[in-house]
N, C-alpha and C positions, 0 to 999 in steps of 0.2 A: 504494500500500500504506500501511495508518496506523503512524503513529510509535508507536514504542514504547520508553519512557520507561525508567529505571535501576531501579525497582521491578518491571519486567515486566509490568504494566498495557498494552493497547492502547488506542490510542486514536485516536478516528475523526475528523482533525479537518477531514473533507470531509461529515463530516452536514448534510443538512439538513432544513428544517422540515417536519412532519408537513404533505404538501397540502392536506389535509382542514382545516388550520386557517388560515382566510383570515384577514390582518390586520382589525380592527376598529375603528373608533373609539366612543366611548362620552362623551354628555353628561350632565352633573350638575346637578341645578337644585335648590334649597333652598326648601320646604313647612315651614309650620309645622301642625299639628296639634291640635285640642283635645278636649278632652273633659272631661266633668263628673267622670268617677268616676276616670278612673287616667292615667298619662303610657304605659304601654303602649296604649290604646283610645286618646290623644291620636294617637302615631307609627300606629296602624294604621288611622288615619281619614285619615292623608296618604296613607299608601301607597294605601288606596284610589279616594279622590282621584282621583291619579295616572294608578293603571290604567285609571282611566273614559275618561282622553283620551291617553294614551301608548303604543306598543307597545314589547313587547321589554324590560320594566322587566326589568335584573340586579341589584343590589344597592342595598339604602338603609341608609344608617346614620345613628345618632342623634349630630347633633353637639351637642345642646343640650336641657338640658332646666327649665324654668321654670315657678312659678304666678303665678295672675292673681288678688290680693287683694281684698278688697272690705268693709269694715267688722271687719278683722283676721280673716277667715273666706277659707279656701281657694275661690274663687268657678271656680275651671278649672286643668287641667292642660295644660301646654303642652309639645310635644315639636319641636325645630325639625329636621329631616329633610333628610337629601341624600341625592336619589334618583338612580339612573342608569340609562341605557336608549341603544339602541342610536344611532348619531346616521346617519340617512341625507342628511344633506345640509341645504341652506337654511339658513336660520339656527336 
C-alpha cells in the first residue's frame, strides 16, 4: 500500500517506468555551418548536412556563433552546431 504522508497526499513510491520508454543513449558531435546570407541558413546547412548521413537526429543546438572577414566586409556566417542522434553502438 503507498505511504501517505502528514498532508494527506498519497504517494506511490513502488512506480515504475512507463515500459514503452526504453532507456536511450544519444551522441553529440559539433558541425560548423556556413552560409553567405545569415547564421540561421549557416546552422540549417549543418543540420542538413547531418541528416544526409545520420539517423534518428533529436536535437541540435547552437553553441557558437561567428563571421569570416575579409577586406573589413562580412565574407560568411558561421554557426558552430551540436547535433545529437540516437547512438546504436560502435564508435
Amino acid at each position: 500500500m503507498p505511504a501517505e504522508p502528514a498532508g494527506g497526499t498519497v504517494v506511490d513510491n513502488n512506480r515504475r517506468k512507463d515500459p514503452t520508454m526504453a532507456e536511450s543513449v544519444y551522441k553529440i558531435i559539433e558541425l560548423v555551418g556556413t552560409s553567405e546570407e545569415s547564421w540561421e541558413k549557416a546552422a540549417s546547412a549543418a543540420v542538413a548536412r547531418a541528416a544526409g548521413s545520420l539517423r534518428d537526429l533529436r536535437v541540435a543546438e547552437v553553441a557558437e556563433l561567428d563571421l569570416q572577414i575579409e577586406g573589413g566586409e562580412v565574407k560568411a556566417y558561421r554557426a558552430k552546431v551540436k547535433v545529437s542522434f540516437k547512438y546504436e553502438g560502435g564508435d
